[in-house]
C-alpha positions, 0 to 999 in steps of 0.5 A: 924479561920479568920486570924486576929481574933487571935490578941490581944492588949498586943501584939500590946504594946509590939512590939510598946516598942520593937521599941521604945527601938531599936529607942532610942538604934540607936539615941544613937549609932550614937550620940556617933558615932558623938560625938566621929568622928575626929575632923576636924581641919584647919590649917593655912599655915605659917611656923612655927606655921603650914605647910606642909613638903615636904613628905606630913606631917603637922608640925609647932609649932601650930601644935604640940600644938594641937596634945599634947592638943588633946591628953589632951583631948582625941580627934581624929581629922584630919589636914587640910592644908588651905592656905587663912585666909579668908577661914578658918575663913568662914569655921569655921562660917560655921562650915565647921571645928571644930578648926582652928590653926596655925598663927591666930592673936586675932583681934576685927575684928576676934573676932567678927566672931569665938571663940578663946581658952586660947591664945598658943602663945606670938605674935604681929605685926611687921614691916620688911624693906629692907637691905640697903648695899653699898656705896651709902647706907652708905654715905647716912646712915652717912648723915642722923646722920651728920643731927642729930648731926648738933647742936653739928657741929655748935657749933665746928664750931662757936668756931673754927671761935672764936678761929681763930679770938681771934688768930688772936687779940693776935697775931696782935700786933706783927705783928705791932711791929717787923713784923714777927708775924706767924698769919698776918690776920684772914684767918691764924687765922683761918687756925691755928684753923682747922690745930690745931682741927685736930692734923695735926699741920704743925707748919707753923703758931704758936703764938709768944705771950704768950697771943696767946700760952694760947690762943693755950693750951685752944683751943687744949684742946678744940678741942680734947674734941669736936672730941672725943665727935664728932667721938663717937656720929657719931659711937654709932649712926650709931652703933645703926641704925645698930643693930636696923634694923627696929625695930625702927619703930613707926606708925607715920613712916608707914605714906608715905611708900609703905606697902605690907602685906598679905591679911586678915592676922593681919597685914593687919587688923592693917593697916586697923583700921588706914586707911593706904593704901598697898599692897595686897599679897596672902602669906607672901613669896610674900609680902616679895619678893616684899620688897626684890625687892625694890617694897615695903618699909616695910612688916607688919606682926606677927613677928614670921612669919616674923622672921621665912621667913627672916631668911629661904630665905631673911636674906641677903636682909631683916632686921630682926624685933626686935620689935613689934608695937602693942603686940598680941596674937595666939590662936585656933580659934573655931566655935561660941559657940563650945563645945570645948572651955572649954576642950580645954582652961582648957589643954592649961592652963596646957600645956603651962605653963610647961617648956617642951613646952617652950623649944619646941616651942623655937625650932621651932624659932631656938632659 
């Protein structure tokens, strides 16, 4: 029998099924396998939402948020330390990363590029300035509130010529009649004014007349009012600048200032949107090294990072921020339209509103 005379069409079905069912069994096999692959996950380098330590692991508040909502989620993933915002905001629009964490701002400016997930972390931009310790600096700092408080010196200081001279009017008469009146003219009028505000009282100038003694009790009553209320104004205001530090600053402020911010950071992105000029750095520690150095007046920047910084390598030379110019929030950051986004908001929405986490991530901040 010819060789191929034997072959028969239900055969030829049947081998056509069997690979057809193999095909659809090995497309499923690796959509799982590719479904199920880690996660690879960029990590932004800032201290302490996410860094490396020294023996090569990876930590940081956003750090340990991601591993407890992964693990929410039932995802494997591998950490990526990336240390330019820039690269991890193109890696994620290149879908070169599947979520980024770490100190990543929500911007309009990164809206407009990736997604982000339910926010993980309470922020905002904020502003550090240089500590300003010594003599020179205090007899500055003492000016600027002797400036403020110029109306109030006026004020004694007119009333102090008025009172010397009404002195001196009382005390004129005597002078005429029996020649031995203490306040002879308006210099001593004056001069028993001061002698008698600041409580030195040589007594080498006092009122004969009962008029100048009334004219005596009301102006010592009076004085010792205007120095109290003088001396308190002078030290709660200073008082007040001390304990602020730069957390006084406004927008209004910046203008004039030599600013130094981190390249594609929140910071940088703020002043951008109010067309203020700065100086470029690749990473906060540099930036704040160059304040520390008198090249920069303030550093803008989230007020967690700068917290953290100060606090690690320049709390001797840098004024910690209080406060914050503009609330914002962190989040993840995600590829457009990422499948991720739903699993990830819904354990995120779980995990950060239980007490334990606050607690945790309080401890990354020392507090």
């Amino acid at each position: 029998m010819p060789p191929f005379a034997s072959f028969h069409p239900l055969s030829g079905k049947l081998i056509f099924r069997r690979s057809c069912f193999t095909l659809a069994l090995a497309l499923l096999a690796a959509g799982a396998a590719a479904e199920e692959a880690p996660l690879k996950v960029a990590v932004y380098d800032l201290p302490p939402y996410g860094h490396v330590e020294p023996d090569g692991a990876i930590d940081g508040a956003s750090v340990d948020l991601w591993r407890r909502t992964a693990q929410a989620i039932g995802r494997d993933y591998r950490l990526i330390p990336v240390s330019q915002m820039e690269a991890i905001l193109a890696g994620l629009e290149a879908h070169d990363y599947d979520a980024a964490v770490g100190a990543i701002t929500i911007t309009p400016a990164r809206l407009a590029r990736v997604d982000f997930t339910y926010p993980a972390h309470h922020s905002g931009v904020a502003v550090a300035v240089r500590k300003e310790t010594g003599p020179v600096a205090a007899f500055l700092a003492y000016g600027a509130v002797v400036g403020e408080l110029s109306p109030l010196i006026a004020i004694t200081l007119a009333l102090l010529v008025a009172m010397g001279v009404a002195m001196w009017l009382v005390e004129k008469p005597m002078q005429f009649k029996h020649g031995d009146s203490a306040v002879a003219s308006l210099r001593d009028g004056v001069y028993w004014a001061v002698v008698t505000m600041t409580t030195v009282g040589y007594g080498d100038k006092t009122p004969k007349t009962t008029h100048g003694r009334a004219v005596a009790v009301i102006w010592m009553l009076v004085s010792v009012a205007l120095v109290s209320l003088l001396s308190t104004s002078i030290v709660s205001r200073m008082t007040a600048d001390r304990v602020a530090g730069g957390s006084g600053f406004s927008e209004t402020d910046l203008a004039g200032k030599r600013l130094a911010a981190v390249a594609h950071s929140s910071g940088a992105e703020f002043l951008d949107e109010r067309r203020l000029a700065y100086a470029r750095y690749d990473d906060l520690p540099a930036a704040l090294a160059a304040l520390a150095r008198g090249e920069a007046d303030a550093v803008v920047n989230s007020v967690g990072a700068l917290q953290y910084a100060i606090a690690a390598r320049f709390s001797r030379t840098i004024e910690q921020p209080d406060g914050v110019l503009a609330p914002a929030y962190m989040a993840f950051a995600l590829p457009p339209g990422s499948a991720l986004k739903k699993p990830l908001d819904a354990a995120l929405i779980e995990i950060t509103a239980g007490p334990e986490w606050r607690r945790v991530e309080a401890s990354y901040f020392g507090r």
